[in-house]
C-alpha positions in Angstrom: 0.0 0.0 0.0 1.4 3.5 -1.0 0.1 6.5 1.1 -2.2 8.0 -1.4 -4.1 4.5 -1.3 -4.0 5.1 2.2 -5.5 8.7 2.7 -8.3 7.1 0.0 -8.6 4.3 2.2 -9.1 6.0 5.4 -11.2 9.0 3.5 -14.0 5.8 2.2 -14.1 4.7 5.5 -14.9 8.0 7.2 -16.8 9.8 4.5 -17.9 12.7 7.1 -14.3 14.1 6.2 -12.8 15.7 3.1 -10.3 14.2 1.6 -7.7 17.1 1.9 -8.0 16.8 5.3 -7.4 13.0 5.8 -4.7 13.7 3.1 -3.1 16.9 6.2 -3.7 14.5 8.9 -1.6 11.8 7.3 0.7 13.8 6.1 1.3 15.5 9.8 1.3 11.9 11.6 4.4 10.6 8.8 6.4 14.3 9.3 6.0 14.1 13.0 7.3 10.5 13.1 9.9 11.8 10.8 11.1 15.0 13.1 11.0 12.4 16.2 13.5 10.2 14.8 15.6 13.0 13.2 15.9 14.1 16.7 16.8 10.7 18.1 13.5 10.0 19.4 11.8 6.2 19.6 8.5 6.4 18.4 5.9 3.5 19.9 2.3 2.4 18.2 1.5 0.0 20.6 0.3 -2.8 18.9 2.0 -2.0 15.8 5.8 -1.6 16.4 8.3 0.6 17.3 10.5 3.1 15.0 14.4 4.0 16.1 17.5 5.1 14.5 20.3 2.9 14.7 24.3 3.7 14.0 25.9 2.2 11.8 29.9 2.8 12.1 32.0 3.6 9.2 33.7 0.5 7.4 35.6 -0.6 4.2 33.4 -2.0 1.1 33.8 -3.1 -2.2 33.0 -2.0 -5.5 31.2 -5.0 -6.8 31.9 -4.3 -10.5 35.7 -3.5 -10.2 36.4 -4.9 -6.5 37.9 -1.6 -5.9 37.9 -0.4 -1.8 35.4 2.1 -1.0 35.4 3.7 2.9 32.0 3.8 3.5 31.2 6.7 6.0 29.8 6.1 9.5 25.4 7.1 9.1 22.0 6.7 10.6 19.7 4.2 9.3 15.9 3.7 10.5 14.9 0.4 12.2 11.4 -0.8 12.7 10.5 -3.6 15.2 7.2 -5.2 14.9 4.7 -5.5 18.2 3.2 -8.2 19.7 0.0 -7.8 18.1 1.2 -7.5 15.0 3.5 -10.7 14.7 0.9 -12.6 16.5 -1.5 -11.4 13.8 0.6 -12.1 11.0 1.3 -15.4 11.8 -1.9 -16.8 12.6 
């Protein structure tokens, strides 16, 4: 699912609302998830999962194509971890 099936998702299933305005409220639930983790923040939907940054350190790679070295720098990557709910729904 891609987010504009989303907002039309959510929009059919509450059609008391416009669709610009499920299309804000989505829009301000991803960009506050987003400034949370830019900060460092976790971010918990219970039931869901759980959102975190991770570090990974810098390190040597390869250039596939000519096996040449390449120092890969040190970044930030987003991790998700599923919840209980979730997994046990998933796997049922």
């Amino acid at each position: 699912m891609i987010k504009s099936e989303l907002i039309q998702l959510i929009a059919d299933k509450n059609p008391h609302l416009y669709q610009r305005d499920v299309e804000n409220i989505v829009n301000a639930i991803f960009d506050e998830i987003t400034d949370a983790l830019a900060g460092g923040d976790r971010v918990e939907l219970r039931g869901f999962g759980a959102f975190s940054v991770k570090n990974r350190q810098p390190r040597v790679g390869r250039n596939p194509k000519t096996g040449a070295r390449v120092d890969v720098e040190e970044k930030w990557v987003p991790f998700f971890k599923t919840g209980k709910e979730l997994r046990e729904r998933l796997n049922d």
